[in-house]
C-alpha positions as CSV (number, residue, x, y, z in Angstrom):
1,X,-21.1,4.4,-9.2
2,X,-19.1,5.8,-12.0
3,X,-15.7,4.7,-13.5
4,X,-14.4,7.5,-11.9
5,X,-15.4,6.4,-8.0
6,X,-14.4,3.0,-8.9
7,X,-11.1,4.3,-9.5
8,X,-10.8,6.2,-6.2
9,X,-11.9,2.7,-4.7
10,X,-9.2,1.2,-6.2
11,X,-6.5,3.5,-5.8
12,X,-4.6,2.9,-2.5
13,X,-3.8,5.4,0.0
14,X,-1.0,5.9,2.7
15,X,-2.5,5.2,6.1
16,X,-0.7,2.7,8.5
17,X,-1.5,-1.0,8.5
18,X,-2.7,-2.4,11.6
19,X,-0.2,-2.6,14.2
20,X,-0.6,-6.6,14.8
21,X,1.1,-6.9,11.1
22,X,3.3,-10.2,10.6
23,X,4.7,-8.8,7.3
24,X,8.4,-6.9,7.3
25,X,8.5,-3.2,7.9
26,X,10.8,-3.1,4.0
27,X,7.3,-5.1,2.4
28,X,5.2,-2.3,4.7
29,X,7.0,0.9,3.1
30,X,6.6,-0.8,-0.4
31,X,3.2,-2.0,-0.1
32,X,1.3,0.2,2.3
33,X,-2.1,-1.9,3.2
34,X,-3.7,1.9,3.5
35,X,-7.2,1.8,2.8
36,X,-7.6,-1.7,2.0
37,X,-8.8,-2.9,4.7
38,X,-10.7,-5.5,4.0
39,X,-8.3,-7.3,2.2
40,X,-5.6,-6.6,4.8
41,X,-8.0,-8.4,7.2
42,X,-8.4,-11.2,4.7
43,X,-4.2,-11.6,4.3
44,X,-3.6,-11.1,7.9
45,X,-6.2,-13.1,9.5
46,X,-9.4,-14.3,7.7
47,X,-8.1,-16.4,5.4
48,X,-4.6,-17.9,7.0
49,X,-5.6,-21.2,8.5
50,X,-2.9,-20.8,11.2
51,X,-2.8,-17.3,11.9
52,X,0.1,-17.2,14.9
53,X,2.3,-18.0,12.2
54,X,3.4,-15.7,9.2
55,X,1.2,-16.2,6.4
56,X,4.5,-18.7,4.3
57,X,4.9,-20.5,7.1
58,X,1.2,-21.1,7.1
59,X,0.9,-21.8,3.3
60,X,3.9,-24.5,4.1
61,X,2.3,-26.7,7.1
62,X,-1.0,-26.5,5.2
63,X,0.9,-28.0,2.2
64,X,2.1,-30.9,4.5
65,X,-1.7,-31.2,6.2
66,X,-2.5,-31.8,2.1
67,X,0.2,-33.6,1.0
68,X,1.7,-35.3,4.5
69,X,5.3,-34.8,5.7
70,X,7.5,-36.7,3.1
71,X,5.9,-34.8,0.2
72,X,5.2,-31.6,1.5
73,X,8.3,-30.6,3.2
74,X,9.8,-30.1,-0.3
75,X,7.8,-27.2,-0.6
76,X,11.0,-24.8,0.2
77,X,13.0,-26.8,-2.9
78,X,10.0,-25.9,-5.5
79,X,10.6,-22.4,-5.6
80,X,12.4,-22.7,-9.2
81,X,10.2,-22.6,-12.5
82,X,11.1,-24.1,-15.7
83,X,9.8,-23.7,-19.0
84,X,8.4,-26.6,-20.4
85,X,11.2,-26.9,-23.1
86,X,13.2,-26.4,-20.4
87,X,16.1,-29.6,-20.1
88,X,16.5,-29.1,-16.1
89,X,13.0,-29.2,-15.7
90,X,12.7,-33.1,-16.2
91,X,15.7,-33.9,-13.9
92,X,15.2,-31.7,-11.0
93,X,11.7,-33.0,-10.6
94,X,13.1,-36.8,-11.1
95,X,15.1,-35.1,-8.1
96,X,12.9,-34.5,-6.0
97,X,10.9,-37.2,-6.9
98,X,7.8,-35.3,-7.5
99,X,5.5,-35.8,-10.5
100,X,4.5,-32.7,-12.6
101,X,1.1,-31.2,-11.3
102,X,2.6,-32.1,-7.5
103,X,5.4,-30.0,-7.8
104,X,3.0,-27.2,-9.1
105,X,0.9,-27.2,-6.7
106,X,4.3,-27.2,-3.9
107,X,5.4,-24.2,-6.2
108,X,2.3,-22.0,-6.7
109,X,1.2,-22.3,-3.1
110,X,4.7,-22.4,-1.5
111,X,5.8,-19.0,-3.5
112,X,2.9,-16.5,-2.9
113,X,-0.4,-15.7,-2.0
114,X,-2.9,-13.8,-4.4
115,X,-3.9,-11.7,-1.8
116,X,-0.5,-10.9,-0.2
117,X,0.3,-6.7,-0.2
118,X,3.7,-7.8,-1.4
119,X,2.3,-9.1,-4.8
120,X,0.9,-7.2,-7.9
121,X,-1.8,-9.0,-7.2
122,X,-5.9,-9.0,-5.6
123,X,-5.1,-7.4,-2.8
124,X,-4.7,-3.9,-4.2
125,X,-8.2,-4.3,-5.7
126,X,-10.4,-6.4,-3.2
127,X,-12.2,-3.8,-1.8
128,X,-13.2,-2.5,-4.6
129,X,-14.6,-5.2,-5.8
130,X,-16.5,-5.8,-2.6
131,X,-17.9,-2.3,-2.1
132,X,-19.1,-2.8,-6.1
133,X,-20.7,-6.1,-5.3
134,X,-22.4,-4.2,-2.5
135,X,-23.9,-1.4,-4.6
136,X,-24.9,-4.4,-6.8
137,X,-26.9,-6.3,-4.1
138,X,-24.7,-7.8,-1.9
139,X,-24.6,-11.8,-1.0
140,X,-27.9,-11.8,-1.2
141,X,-28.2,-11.1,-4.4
142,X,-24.9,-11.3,-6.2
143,X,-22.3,-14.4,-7.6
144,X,-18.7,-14.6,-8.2
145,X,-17.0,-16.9,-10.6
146,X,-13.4,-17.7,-10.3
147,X,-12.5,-19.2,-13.6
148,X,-9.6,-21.3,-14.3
149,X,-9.1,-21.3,-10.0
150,X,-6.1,-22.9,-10.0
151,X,-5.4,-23.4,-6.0
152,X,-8.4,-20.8,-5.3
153,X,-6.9,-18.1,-3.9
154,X,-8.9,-15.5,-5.5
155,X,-11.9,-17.6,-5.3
156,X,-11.9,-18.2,-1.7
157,X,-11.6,-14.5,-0.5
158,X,-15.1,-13.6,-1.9
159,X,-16.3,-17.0,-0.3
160,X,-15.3,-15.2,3.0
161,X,-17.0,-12.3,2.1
162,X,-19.9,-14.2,2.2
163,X,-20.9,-14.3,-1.7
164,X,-21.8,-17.5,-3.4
165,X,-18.4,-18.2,-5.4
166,X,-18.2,-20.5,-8.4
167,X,-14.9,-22.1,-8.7
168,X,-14.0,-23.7,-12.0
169,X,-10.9,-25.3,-12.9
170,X,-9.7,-28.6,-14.8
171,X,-7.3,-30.0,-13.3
172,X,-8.5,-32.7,-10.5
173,X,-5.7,-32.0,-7.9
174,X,-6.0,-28.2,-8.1
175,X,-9.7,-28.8,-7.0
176,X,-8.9,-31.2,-4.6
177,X,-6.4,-28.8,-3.0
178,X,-8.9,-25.8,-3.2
179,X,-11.6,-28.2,-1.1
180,X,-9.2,-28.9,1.3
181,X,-8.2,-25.0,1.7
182,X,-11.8,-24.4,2.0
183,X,-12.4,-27.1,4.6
184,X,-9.6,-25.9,6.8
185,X,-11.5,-22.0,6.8
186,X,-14.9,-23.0,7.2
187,X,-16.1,-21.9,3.4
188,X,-18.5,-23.6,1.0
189,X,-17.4,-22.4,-2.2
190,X,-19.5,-24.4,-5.3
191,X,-16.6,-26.4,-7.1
192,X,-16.7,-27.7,-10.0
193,X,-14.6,-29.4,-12.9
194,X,-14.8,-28.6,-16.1
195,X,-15.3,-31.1,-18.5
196,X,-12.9,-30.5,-20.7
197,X,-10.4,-28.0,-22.4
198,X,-13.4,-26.5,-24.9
199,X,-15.9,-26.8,-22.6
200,X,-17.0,-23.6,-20.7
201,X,-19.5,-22.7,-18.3
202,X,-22.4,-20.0,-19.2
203,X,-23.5,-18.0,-16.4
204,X,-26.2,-16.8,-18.1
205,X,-28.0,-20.2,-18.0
206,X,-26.9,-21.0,-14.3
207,X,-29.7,-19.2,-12.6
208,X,-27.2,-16.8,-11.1
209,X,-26.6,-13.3,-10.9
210,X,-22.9,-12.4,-11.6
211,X,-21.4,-9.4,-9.7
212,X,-17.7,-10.4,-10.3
213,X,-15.7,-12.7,-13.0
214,X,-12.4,-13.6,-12.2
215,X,-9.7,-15.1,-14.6
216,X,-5.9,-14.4,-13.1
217,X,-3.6,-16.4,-15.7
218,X,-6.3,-18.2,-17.0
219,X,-6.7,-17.5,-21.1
220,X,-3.3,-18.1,-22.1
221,X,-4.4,-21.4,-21.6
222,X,-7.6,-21.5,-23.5
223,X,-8.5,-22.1,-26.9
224,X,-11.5,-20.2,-28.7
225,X,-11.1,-17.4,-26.9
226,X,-14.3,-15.0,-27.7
227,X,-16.5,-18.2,-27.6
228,X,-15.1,-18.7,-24.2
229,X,-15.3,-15.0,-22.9
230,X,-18.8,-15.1,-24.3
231,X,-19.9,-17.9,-22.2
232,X,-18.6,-17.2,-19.1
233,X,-19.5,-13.0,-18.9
234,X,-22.6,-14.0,-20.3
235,X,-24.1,-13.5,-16.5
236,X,-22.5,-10.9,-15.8
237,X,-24.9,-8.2,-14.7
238,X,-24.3,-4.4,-16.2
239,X,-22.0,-2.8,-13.4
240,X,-19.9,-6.3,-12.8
241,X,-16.5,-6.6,-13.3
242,X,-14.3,-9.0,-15.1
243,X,-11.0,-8.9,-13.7
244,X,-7.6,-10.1,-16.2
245,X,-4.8,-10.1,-16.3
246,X,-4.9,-11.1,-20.0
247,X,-6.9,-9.0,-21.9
248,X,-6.9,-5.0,-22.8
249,X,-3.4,-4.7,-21.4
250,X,-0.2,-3.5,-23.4
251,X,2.4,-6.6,-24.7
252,X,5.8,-5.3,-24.3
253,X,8.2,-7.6,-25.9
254,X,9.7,-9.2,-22.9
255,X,5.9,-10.2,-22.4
256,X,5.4,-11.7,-26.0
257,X,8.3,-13.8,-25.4
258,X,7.7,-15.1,-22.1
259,X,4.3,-15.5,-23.1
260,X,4.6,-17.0,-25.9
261,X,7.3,-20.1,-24.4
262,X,5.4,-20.8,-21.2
263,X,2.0,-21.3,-23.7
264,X,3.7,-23.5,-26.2
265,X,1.5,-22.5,-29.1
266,X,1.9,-19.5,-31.3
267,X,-1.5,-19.7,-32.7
268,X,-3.1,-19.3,-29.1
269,X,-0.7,-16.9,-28.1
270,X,-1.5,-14.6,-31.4
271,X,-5.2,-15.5,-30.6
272,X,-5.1,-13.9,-27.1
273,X,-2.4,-11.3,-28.2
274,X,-3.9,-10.0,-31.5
275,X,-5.9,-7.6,-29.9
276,X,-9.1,-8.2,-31.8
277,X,-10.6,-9.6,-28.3
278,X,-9.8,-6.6,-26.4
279,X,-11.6,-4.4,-29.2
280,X,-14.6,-6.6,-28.7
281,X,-14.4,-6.1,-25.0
282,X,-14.1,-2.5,-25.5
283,X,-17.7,-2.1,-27.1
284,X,-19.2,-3.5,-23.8
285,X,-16.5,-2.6,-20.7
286,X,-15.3,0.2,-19.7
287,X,-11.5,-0.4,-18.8
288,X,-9.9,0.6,-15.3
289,X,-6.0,0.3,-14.7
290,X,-5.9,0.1,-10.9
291,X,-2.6,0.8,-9.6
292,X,0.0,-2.1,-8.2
293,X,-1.8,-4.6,-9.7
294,X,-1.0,-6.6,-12.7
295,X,-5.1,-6.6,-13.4
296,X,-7.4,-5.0,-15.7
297,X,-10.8,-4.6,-14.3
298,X,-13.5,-4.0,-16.9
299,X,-16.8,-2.8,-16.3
300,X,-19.9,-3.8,-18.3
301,X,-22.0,-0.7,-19.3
């Protein structure tokens, strides 16, 4: 497959969802599912654990199966985000009553879905993807690592698709809640912790054959950023993909502010900014710009 089918894969068309939908005839006319049907089975059925409700009402009783009912009923009062410099932030969690990586989780989960048409998001790619990973061997043969999962979003929708999915993340709760989302659809998704900050898995030594790499807000967060890249595309086989949403893009300045505030850092912000990365990327990728998603998906020659 060249660049050139893979964009047609990833460009969406204009045919009808399915008549069934659960989303709002305005999100419909903005967001036509059209071809994507895979992922419009994956928003509208596969992966909602309650799937007679609308997929935010689902997202809020799973947060009260998590969390219970005292805690997770404030999901609808965690829709506002703060910078960290941010004076409100401190007293409107005290508020609440809600500790810092609680009322994240509330927030991210609450607020959207990765794979939801109405977001900028994996849904306008996910076929694509799949139908690559086919061509590359299929479950059988093929891995996917979602790294920096956060709550799993991403990760979990290849699980579904059958493919061995690595799931790497930090932060203790954010794995706990992606075990639990995983539970709740039948998946087995291999999830791990990483060990620290600097420390970064290499799928080249894994044993594993990589088809996809996934990191969806992940590198403004990370230190040593070629090291890191280097380590975890280091299994990926020629014809993956590496999907970003941080690298080979273009900064406007809105972006390098915002940015640059929510990292805290300047030097890790220039690091992931300065462009040097995305010319290093450049000499082994070939770079796709799907349309009505915020993601870069880059192809290893």
């Amino acid at each position: 497959m060249t660049p050139s089918d893979l964009r047609r894969l990833l460009r969406p068309s204009r045919r009808s969802p399915p008549a069934h939908s659960v989303v709002s005839e305005e999100t419909l006319r903005a967001f036509p599912p059209g071809a994507h049907e895979q992922a419009w089975r994956a928003f509208d059925t596969t992966l909602r654990a309650h799937p007679h409700l609308d997929d935010r009402e689902s997202r809020y009783c799973e947060l009260v199966e998590f969390f219970g009912y005292e805690t997770g009923a404030k999901a609808p009062y965690c829709a506002p985000w703060f910078y960290w410099d941010d004076p409100r932030r401190p007293a409107y969690l005290q508020q609440l009553g809600l500790d810092e990586l609680t009322f994240g989780v509330l927030h991210m989960y609450s607020l959207f879905n990765r794979i939801d048409p109405a977001r900028q998001d994996l849904y306008y790619i996910y076929d694509g993807l799949l139908a690559r990973l086919h061509e590359l061997g299929g479950p059988d043969k093929m891995s996917v690592l979602d790294f920096g999962c956060g709550l799993g979003q991403n990760g979990l929708a290849f699980a579904a698709a059958g493919y061995r999915t690595l799931m790497i993340d930090v932060v203790p709760l954010y794995l706990d809640f992606v075990r639990f989302l995983a539970r709740n659809r039948g998946l087995e998704p291999d999830v791990q912790r990483a060990s620290s900050e600097e420390e970064f898995h290499d799928t080249g030594a894994d044993g594993h054959a990589y088809g996809v790499v996934i990191e969806w807000s992940t590198f403004e967060h990370v230190s040593g950023t070629k090291a890191a890249l280097e380590r975890v595309l280091s299994g990926l086989v020629p014809g993956g993909m590496f999907v970003t949403t941080t690298f080979c893009r273009e900064w406007t300045p809105q972006e390098i502010e915002h940015y640059k505030r929510d990292t805290q850092d300047d030097e890790l912000a220039a690091e992931y900014m300065s462009g040097e990365v995305d010319e290093w990327l450049r000499e082994s990728f070939d770079v796709l710009s799907p349309e009505q998603t915020l993601a870069k998906v880059l192809v290893k020659r």
